[in-house]
Backbone atoms as SQL, in Angstrom:
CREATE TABLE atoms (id INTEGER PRIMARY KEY, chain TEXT, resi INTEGER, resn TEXT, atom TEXT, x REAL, y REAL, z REAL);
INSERT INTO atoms VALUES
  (1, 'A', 1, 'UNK', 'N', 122.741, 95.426, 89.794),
  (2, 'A', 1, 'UNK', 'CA', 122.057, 96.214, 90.805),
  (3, 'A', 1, 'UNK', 'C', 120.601, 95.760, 90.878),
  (4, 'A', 2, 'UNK', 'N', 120.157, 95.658, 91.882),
  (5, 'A', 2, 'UNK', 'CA', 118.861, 94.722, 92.111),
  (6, 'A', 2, 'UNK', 'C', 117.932, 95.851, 92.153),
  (7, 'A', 3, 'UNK', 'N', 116.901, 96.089, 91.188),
  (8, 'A', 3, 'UNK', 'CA', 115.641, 97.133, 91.765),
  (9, 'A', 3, 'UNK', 'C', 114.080, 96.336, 92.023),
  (10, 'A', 4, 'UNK', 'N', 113.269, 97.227, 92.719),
  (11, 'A', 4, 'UNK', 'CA', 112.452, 96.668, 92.936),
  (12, 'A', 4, 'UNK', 'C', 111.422, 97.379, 92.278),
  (13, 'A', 5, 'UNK', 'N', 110.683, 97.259, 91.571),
  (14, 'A', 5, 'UNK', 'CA', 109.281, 98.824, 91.518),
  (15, 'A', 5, 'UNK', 'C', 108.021, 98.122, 91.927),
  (16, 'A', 6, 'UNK', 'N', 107.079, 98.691, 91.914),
  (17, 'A', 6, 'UNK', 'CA', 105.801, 98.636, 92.337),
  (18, 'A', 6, 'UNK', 'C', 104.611, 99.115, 91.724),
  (19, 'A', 7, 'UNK', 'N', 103.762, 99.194, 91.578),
  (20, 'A', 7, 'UNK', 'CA', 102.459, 99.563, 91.651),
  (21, 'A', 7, 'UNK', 'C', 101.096, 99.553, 92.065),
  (22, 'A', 8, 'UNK', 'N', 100.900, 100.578, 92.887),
  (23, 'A', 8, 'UNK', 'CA', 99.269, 99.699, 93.880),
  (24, 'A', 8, 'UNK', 'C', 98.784, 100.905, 94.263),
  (25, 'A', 9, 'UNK', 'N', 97.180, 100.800, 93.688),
  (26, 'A', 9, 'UNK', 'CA', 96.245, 101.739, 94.708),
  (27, 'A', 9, 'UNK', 'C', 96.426, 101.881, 96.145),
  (28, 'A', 10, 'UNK', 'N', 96.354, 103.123, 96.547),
  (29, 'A', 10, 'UNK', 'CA', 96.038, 103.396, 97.943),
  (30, 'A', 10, 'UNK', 'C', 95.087, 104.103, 98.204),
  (31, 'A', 11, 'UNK', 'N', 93.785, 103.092, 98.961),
  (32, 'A', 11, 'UNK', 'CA', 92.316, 103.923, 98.996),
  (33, 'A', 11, 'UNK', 'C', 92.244, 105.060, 99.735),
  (34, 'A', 12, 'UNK', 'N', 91.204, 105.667, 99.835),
  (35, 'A', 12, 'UNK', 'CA', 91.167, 107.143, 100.286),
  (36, 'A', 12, 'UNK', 'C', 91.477, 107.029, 101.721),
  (37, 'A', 13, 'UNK', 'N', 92.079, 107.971, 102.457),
  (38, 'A', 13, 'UNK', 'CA', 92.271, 108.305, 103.578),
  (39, 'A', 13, 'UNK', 'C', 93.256, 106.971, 104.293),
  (40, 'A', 14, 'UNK', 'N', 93.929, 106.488, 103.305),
  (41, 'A', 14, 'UNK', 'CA', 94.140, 105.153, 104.198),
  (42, 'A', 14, 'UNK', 'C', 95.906, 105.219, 104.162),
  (43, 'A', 15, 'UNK', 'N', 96.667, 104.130, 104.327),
  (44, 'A', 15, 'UNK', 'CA', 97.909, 103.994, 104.669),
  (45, 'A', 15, 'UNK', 'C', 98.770, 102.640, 104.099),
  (46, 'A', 16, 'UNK', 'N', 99.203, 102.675, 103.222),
  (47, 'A', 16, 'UNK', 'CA', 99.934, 101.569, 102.826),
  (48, 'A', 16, 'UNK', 'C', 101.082, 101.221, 103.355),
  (49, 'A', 17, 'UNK', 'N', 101.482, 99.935, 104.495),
  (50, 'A', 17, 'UNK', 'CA', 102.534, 100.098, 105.416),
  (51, 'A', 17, 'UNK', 'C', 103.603, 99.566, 105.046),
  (52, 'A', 18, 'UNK', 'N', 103.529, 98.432, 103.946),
  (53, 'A', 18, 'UNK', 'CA', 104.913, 98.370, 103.228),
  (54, 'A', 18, 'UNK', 'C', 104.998, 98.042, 101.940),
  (55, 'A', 19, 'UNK', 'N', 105.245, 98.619, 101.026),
  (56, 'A', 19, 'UNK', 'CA', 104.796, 98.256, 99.351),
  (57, 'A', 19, 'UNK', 'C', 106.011, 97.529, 99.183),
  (58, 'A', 20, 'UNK', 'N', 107.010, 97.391, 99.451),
  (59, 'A', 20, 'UNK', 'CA', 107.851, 96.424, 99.499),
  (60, 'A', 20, 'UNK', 'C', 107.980, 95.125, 100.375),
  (61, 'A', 21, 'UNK', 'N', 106.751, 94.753, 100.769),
  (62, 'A', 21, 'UNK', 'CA', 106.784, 93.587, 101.748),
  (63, 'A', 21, 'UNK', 'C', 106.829, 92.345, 100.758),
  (64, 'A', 22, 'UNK', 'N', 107.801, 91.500, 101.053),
  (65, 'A', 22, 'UNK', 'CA', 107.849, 90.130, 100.913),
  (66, 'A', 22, 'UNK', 'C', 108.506, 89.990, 98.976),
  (67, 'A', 23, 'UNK', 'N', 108.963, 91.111, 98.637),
  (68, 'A', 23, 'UNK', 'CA', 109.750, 91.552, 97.753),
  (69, 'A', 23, 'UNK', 'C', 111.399, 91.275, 97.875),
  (70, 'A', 24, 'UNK', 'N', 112.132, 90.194, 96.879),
  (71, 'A', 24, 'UNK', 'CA', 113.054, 89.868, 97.219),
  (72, 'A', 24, 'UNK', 'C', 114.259, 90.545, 98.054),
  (73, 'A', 25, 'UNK', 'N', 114.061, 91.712, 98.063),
  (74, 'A', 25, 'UNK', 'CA', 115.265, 92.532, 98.340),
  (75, 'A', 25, 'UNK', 'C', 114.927, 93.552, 99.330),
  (76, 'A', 26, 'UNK', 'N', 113.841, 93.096, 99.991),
  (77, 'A', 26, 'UNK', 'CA', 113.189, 93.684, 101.284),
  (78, 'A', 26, 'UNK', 'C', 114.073, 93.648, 102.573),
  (79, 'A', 27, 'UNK', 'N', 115.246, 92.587, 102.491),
  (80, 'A', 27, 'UNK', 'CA', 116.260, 92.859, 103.403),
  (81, 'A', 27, 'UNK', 'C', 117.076, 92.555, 102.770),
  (82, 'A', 28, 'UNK', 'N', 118.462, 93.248, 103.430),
  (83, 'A', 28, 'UNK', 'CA', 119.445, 93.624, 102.354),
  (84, 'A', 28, 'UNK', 'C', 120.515, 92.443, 102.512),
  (85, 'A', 29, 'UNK', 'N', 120.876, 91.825, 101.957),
  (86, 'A', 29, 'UNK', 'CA', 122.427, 91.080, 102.307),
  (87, 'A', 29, 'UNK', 'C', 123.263, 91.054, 102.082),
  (88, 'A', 30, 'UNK', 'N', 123.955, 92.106, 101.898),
  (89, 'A', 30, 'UNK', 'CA', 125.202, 93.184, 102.143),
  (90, 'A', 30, 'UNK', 'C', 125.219, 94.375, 102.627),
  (91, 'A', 31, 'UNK', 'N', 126.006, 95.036, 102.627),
  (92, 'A', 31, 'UNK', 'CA', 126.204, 96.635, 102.681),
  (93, 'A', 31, 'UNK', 'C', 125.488, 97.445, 101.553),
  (94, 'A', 32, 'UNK', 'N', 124.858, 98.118, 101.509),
  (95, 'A', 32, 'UNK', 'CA', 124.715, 98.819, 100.085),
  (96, 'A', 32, 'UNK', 'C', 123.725, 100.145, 100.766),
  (97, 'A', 33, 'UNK', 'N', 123.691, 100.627, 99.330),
  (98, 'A', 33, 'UNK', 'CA', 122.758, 102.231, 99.139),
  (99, 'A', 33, 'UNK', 'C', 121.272, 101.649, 98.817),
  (100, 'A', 34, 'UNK', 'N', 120.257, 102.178, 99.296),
  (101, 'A', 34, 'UNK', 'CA', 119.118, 102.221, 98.660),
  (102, 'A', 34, 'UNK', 'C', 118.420, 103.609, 98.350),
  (103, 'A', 35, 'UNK', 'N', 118.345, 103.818, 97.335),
  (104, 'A', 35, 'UNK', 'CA', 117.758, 105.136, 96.527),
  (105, 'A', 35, 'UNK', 'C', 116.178, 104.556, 96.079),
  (106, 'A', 36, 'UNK', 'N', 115.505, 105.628, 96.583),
  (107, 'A', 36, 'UNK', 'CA', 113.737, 105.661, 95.905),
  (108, 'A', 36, 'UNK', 'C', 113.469, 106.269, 95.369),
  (109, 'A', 37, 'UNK', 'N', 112.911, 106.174, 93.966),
  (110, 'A', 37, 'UNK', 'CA', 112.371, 107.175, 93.152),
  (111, 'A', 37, 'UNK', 'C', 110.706, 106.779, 93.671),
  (112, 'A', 38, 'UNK', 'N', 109.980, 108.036, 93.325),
  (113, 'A', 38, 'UNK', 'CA', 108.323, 107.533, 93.471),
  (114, 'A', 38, 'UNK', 'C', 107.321, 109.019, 92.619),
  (115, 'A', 39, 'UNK', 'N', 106.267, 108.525, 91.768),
  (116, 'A', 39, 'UNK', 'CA', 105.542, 109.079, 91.422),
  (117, 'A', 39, 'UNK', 'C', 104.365, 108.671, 92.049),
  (118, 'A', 40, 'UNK', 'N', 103.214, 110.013, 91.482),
  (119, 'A', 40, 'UNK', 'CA', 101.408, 109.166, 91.857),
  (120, 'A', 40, 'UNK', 'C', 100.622, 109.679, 90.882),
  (121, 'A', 41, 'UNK', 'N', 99.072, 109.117, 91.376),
  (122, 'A', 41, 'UNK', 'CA', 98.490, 109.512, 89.656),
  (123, 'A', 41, 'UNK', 'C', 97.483, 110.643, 89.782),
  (124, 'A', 42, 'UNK', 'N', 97.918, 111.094, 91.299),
  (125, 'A', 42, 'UNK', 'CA', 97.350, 112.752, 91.508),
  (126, 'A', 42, 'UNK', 'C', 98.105, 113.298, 92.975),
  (127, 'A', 43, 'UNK', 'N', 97.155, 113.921, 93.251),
  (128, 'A', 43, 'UNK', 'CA', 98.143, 115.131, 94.687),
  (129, 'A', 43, 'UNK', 'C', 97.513, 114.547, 95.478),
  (130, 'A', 44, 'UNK', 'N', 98.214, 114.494, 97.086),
  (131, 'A', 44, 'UNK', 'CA', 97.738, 113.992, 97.917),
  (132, 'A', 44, 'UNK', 'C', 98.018, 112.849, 98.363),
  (133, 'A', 45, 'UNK', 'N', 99.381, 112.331, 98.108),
  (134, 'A', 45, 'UNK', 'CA', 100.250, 111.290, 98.133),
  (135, 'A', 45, 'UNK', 'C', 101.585, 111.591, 98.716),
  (136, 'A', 46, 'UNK', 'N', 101.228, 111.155, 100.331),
  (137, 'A', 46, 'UNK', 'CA', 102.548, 111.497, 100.464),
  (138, 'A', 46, 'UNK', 'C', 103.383, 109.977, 100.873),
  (139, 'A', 47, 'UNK', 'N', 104.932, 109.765, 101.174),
  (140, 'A', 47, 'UNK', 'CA', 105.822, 108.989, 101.173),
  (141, 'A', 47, 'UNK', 'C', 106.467, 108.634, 102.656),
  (142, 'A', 48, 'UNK', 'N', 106.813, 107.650, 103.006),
  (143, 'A', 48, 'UNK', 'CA', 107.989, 107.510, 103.920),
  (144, 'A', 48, 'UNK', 'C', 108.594, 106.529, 103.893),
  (145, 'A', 49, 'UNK', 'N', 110.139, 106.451, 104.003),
  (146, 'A', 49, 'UNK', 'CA', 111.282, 105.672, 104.149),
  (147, 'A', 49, 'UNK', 'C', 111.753, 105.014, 105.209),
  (148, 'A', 50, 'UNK', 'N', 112.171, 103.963, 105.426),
  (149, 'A', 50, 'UNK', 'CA', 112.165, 103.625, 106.746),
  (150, 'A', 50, 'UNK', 'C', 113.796, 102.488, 105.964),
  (151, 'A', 51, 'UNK', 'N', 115.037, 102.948, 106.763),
  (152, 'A', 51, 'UNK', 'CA', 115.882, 102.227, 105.905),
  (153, 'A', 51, 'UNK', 'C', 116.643, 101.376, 107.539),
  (154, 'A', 52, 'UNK', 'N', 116.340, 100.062, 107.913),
  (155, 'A', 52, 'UNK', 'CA', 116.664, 99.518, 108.745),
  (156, 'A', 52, 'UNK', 'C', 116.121, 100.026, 110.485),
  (157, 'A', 53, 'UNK', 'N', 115.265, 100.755, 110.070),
  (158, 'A', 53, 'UNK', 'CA', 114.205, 101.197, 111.527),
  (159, 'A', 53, 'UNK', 'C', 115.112, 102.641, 111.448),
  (160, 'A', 54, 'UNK', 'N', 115.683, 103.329, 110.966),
  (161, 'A', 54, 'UNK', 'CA', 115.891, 104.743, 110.498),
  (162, 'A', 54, 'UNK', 'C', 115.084, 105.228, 109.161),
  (163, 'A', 55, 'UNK', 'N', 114.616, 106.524, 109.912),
  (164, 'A', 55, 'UNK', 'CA', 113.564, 107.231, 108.955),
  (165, 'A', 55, 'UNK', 'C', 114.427, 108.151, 108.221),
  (166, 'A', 56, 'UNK', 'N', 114.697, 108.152, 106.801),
  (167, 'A', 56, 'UNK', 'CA', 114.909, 108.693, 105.717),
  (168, 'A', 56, 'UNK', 'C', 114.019, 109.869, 105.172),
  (169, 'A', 57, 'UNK', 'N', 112.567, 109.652, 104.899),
  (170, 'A', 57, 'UNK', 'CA', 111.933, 110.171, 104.666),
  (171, 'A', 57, 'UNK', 'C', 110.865, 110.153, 105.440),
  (172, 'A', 58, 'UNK', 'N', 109.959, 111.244, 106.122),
  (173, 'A', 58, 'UNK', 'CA', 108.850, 111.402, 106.789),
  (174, 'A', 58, 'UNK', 'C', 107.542, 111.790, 106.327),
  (175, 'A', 59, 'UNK', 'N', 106.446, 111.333, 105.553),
  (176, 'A', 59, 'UNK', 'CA', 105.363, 111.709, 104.839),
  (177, 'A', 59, 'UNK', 'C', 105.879, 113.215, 104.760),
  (178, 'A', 60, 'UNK', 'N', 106.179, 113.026, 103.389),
  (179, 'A', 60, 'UNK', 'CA', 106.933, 114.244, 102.176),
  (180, 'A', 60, 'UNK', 'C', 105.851, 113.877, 100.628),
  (181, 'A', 61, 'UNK', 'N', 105.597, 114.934, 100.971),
  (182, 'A', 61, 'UNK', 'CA', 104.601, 114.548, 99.166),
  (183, 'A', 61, 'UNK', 'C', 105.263, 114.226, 98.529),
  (184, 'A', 62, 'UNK', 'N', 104.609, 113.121, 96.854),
  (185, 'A', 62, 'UNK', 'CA', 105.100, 112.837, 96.021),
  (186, 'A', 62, 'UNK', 'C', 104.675, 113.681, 94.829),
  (187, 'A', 63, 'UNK', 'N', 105.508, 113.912, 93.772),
  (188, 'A', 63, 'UNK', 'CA', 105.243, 114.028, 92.570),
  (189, 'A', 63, 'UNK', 'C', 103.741, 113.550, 92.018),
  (190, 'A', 64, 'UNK', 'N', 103.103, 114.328, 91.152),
  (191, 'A', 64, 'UNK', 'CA', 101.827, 113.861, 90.723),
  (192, 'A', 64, 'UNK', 'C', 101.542, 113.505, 89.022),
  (193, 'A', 65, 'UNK', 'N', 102.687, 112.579, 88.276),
  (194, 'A', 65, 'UNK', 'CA', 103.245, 112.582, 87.114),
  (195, 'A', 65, 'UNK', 'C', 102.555, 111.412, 86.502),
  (196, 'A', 66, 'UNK', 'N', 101.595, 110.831, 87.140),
  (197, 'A', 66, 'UNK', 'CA', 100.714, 109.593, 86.761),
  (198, 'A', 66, 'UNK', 'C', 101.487, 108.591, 85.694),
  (199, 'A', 67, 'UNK', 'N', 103.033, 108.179, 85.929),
  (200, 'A', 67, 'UNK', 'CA', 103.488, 107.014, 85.529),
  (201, 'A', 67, 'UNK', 'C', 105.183, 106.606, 86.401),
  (202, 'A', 68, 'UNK', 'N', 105.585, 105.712, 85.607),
  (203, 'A', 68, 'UNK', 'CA', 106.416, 105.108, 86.506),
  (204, 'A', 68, 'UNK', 'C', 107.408, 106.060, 86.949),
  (205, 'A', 69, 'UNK', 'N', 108.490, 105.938, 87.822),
  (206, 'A', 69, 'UNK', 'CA', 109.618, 107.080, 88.055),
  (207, 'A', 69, 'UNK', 'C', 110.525, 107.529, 87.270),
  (208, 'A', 70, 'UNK', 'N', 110.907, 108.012, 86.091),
  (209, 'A', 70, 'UNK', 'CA', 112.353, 108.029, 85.859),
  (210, 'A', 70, 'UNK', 'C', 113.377, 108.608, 86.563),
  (211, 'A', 71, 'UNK', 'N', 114.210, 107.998, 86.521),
  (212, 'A', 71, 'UNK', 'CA', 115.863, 108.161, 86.931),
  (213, 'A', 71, 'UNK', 'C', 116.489, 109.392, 86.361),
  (214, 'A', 72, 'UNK', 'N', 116.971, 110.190, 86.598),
  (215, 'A', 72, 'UNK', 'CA', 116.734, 110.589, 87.952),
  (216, 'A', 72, 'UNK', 'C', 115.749, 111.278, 88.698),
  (217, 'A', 73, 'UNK', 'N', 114.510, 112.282, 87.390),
  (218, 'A', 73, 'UNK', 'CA', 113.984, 113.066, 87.724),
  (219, 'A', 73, 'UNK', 'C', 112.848, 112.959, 88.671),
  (220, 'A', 74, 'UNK', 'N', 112.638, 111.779, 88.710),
  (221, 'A', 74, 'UNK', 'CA', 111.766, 111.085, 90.282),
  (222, 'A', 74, 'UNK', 'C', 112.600, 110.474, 91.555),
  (223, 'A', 75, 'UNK', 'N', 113.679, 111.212, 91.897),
  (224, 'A', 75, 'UNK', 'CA', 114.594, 110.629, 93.081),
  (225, 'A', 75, 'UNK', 'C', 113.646, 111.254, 94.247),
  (226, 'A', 76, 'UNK', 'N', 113.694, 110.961, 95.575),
  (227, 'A', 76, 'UNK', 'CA', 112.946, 111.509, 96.759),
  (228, 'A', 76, 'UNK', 'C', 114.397, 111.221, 97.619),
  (229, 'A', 77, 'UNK', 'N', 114.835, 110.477, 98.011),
  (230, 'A', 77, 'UNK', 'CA', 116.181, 109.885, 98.960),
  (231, 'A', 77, 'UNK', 'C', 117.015, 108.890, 98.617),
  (232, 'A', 78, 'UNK', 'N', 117.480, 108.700, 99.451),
  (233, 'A', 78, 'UNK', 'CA', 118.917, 107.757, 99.758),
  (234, 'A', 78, 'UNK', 'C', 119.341, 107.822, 100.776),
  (235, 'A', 79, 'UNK', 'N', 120.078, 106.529, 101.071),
  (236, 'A', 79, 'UNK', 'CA', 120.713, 105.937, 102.543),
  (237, 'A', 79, 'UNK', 'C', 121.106, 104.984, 102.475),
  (238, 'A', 80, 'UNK', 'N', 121.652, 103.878, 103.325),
  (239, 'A', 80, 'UNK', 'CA', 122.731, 103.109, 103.059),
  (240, 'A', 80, 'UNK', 'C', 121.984, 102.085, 104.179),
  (241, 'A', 81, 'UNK', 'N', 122.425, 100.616, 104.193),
  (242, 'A', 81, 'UNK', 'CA', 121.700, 100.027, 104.499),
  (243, 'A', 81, 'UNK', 'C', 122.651, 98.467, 104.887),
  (244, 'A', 82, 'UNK', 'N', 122.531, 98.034, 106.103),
  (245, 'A', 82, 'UNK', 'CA', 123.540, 96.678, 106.805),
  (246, 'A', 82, 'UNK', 'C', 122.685, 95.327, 106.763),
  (247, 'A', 83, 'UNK', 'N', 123.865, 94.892, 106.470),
  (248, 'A', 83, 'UNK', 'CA', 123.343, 93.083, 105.839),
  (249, 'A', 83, 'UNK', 'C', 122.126, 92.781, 107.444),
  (250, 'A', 84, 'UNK', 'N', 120.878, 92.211, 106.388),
  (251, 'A', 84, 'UNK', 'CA', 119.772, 92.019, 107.338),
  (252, 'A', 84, 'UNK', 'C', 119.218, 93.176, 107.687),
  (253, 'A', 85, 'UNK', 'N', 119.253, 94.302, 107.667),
  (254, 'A', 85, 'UNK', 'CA', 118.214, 95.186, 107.776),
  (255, 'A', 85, 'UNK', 'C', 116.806, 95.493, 106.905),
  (256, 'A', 86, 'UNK', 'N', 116.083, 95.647, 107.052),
  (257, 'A', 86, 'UNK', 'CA', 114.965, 96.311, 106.184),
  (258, 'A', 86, 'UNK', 'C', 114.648, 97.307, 105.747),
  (259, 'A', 87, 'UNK', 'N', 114.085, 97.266, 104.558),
  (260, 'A', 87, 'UNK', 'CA', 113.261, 98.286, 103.890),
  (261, 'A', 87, 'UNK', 'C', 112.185, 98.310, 104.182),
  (262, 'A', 88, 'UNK', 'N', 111.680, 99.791, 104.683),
  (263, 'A', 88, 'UNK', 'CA', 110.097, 99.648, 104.970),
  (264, 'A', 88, 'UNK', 'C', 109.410, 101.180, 104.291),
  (265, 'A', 89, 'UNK', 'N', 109.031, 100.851, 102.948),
  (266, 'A', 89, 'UNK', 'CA', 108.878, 102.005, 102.170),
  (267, 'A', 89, 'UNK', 'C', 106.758, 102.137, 102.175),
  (268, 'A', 90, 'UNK', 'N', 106.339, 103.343, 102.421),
  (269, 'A', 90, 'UNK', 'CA', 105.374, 103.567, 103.412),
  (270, 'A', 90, 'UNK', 'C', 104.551, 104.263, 102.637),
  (271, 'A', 91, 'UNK', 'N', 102.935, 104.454, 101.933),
  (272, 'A', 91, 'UNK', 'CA', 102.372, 105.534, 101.434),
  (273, 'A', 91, 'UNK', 'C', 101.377, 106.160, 102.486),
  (274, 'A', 92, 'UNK', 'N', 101.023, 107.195, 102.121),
  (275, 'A', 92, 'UNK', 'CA', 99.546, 107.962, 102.721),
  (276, 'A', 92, 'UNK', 'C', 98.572, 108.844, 102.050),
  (277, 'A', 93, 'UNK', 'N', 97.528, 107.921, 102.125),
  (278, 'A', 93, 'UNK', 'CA', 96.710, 109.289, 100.749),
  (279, 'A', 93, 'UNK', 'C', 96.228, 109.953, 101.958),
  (280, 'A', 94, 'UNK', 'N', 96.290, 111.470, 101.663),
  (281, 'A', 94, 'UNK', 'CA', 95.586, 112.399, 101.822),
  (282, 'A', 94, 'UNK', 'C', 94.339, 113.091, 101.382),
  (283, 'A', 95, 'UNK', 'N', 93.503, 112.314, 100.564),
  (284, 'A', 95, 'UNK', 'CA', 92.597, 112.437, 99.960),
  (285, 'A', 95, 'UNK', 'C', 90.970, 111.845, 100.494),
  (286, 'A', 96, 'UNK', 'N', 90.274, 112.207, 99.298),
  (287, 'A', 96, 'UNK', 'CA', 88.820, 111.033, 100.202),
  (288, 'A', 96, 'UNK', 'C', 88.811, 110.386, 98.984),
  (289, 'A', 97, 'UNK', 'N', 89.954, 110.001, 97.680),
  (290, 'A', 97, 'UNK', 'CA', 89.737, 108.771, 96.375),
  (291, 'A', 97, 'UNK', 'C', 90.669, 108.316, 96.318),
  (292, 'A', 98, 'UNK', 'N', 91.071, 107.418, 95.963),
  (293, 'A', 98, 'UNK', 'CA', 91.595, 106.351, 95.861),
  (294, 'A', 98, 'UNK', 'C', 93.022, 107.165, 94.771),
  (295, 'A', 99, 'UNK', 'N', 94.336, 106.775, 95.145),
  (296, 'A', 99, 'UNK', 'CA', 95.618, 107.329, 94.269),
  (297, 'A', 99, 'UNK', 'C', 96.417, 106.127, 93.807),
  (298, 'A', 100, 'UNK', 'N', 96.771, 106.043, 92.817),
  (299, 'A', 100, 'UNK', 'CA', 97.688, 104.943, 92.769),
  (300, 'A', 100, 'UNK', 'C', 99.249, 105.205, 92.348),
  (301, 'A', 101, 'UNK', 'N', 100.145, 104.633, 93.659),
  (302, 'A', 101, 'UNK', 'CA', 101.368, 104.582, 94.116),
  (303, 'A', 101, 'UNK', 'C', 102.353, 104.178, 93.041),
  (304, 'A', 102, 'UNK', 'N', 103.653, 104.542, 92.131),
  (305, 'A', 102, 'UNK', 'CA', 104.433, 104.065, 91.519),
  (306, 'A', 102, 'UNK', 'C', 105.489, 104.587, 91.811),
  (307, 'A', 103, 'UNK', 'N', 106.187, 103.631, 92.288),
  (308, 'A', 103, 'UNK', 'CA', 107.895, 103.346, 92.935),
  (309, 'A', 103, 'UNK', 'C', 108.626, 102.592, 92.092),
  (310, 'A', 104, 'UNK', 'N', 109.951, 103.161, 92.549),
  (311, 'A', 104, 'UNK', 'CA', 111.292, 101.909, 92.256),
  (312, 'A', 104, 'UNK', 'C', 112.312, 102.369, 92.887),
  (313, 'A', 105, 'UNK', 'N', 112.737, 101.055, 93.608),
  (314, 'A', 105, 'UNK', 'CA', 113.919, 101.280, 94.877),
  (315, 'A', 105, 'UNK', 'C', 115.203, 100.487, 94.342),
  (316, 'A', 106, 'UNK', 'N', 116.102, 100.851, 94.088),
  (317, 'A', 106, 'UNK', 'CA', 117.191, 100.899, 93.294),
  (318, 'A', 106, 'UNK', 'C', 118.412, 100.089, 94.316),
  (319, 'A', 107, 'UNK', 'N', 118.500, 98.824, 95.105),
  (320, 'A', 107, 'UNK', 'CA', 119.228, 98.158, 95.866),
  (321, 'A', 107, 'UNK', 'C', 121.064, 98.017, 95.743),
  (322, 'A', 108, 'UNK', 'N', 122.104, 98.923, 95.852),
  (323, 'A', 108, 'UNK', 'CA', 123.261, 99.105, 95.053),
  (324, 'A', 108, 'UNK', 'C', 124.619, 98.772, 95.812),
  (325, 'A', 109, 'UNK', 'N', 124.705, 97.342, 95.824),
  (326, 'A', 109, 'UNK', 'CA', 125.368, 96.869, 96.767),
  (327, 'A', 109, 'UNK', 'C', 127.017, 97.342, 97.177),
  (328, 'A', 110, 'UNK', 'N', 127.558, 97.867, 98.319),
  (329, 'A', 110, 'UNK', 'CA', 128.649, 98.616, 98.200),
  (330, 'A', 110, 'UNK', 'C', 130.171, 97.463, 98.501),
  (331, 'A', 111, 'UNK', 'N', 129.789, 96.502, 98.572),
  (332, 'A', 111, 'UNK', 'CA', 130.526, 95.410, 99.499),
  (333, 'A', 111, 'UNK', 'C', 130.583, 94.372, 99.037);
């Protein structure tokens, strides 16, 4: 099962548009599930999912657990995903300081 995780500041008031860009498994080539876990390292972090130009998740706050996700107790969604589509996994601080983003997108091929 292919995962991806991440980690990256997102400065104040600003928008991170794909933390999975250019990440091997940013398009899918098969059928499969993609599940996101995501923490941050305060409040004011919210999320969105974007699983082949369908929105999964819509800036939904994250957890404020200041380390990586565990399985399961950092799940946010899931959805399923067709050979060549994209992942376009999305942050937004709500803040005026700087938060830093920790994901892992769990790629689970059904096919």
């Amino acid at each position: 099962m292919p995962v991806m995780t991440d980690r990256q500041s997102v400065a104040a008031n600003s928008v991170v548009v794909n933390a999975v860009a250019g990440k091997l498994h940013e398009f899918a080539e098969r059928p499969c599930v993609v599940r996101l876990y995501c923490c941050a390292s305060a409040v004011g972090l919210n999320v969105s999912l974007l699983l082949g130009g369908a929105s999964k998740c819509q800036d939904q706050e994250i957890n404020a657990q200041n380390r990586m996700p565990i399985v399961p107790d950092d799940f946010v969604v899931e959805g399923g995903l067709l050979p060549g589509q994209r992942i376009v996994l999305s942050y937004r601080n709500t803040t005026g300081g700087a938060i830093t983003a920790f994901s892992r997108v769990d790629v689970i091929p059904i096919a």
